[in-house]
N, C-alpha and C positions, 0 to 999 in steps of 0.2 A: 543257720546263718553263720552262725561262730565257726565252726568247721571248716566250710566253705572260704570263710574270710580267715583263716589260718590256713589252708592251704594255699589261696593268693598272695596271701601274704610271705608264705615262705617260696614260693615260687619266683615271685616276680615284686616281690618287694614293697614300700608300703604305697607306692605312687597307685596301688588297682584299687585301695581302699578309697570308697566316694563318700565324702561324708553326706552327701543330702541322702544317699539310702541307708546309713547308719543312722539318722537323725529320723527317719520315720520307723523303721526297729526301735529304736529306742521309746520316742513317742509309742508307737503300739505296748510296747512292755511295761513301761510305768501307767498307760491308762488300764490294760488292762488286768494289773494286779490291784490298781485302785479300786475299778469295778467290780472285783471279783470278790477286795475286802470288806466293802461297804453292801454287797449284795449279798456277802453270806452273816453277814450283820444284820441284815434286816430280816430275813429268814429265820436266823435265830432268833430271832426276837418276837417274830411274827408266829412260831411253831410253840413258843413258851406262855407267849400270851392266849393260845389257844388251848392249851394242853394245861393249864399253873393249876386248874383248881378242879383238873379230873382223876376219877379214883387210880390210883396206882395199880392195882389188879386188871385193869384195862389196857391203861397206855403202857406197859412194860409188855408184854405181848405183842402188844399193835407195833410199841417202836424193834421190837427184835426180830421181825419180820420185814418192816421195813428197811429197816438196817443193810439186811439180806439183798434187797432191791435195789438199794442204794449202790455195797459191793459188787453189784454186777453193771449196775447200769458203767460204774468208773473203767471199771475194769473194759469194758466195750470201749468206753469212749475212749480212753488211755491209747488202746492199740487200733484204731478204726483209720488214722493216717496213717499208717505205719507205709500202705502200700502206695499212696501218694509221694513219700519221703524218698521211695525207693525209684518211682519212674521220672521224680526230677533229678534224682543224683545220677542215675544212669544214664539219661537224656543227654543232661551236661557232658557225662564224660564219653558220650559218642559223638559229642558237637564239638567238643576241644581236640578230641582225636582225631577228628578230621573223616569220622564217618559219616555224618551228617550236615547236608550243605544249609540247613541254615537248624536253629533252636526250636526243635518239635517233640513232640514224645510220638513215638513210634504207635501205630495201632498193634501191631504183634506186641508190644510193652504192657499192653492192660493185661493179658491171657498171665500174664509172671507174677506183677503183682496183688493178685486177686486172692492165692491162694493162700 
């Protein structure tokens, strides 16, 4: 969004910035670092309280495995838009170009960013 709203903005100045779509970006970002702080708060909480009074010869194996599980699941989910990020920015810049007569993503566009 920032991106996007920096190049309109330096393009064509600050009149293309709308605040009511600013204003739900915003909302979405402070809700969801709220949710995200208060739900890995409870998880913490909820993984200690199950784990506080079991032997250590166990849960240190158990969690360095998981651990492992964990790094991969981030690591998937980290780059799993990656190719969505790609067929909306391209999309846009064939709509503004004046390749495309109205805002679509192309079906040949899925085969690009799949890979």
């Amino acid at each position: 969004m920032a991106g996007l709203a920096g190049a309109g903005l330096a393009t064509a100045g600050p009149s293309v910035l709308l605040w009511q779509g600013w204003q739900k970006v915003l909302i979405g970002l402070g809700f969801s670092t709220l949710l995200g702080f208060f739900g890995g708060i409870t998880v913490m909480v909820a993984i200690y309280w199950l784990f506080h009074r079991a032997n250590r010869a166990f849960v240190n194996p158990l969690f360095r495995r998981l651990q492992i599980l964990s790094a991969a699941f981030m690591a998937f989910s980290h780059g799993s838009n990656d190719g969505q990020k790609f067929m909306g920015t391209f999309s846009l810049a064939l709509f503004l170009g004046g390749v495309l007569p109205q805002f679509q993503v192309p079906f040949g566009l899925f085969s690009f960013a799949r890979s």
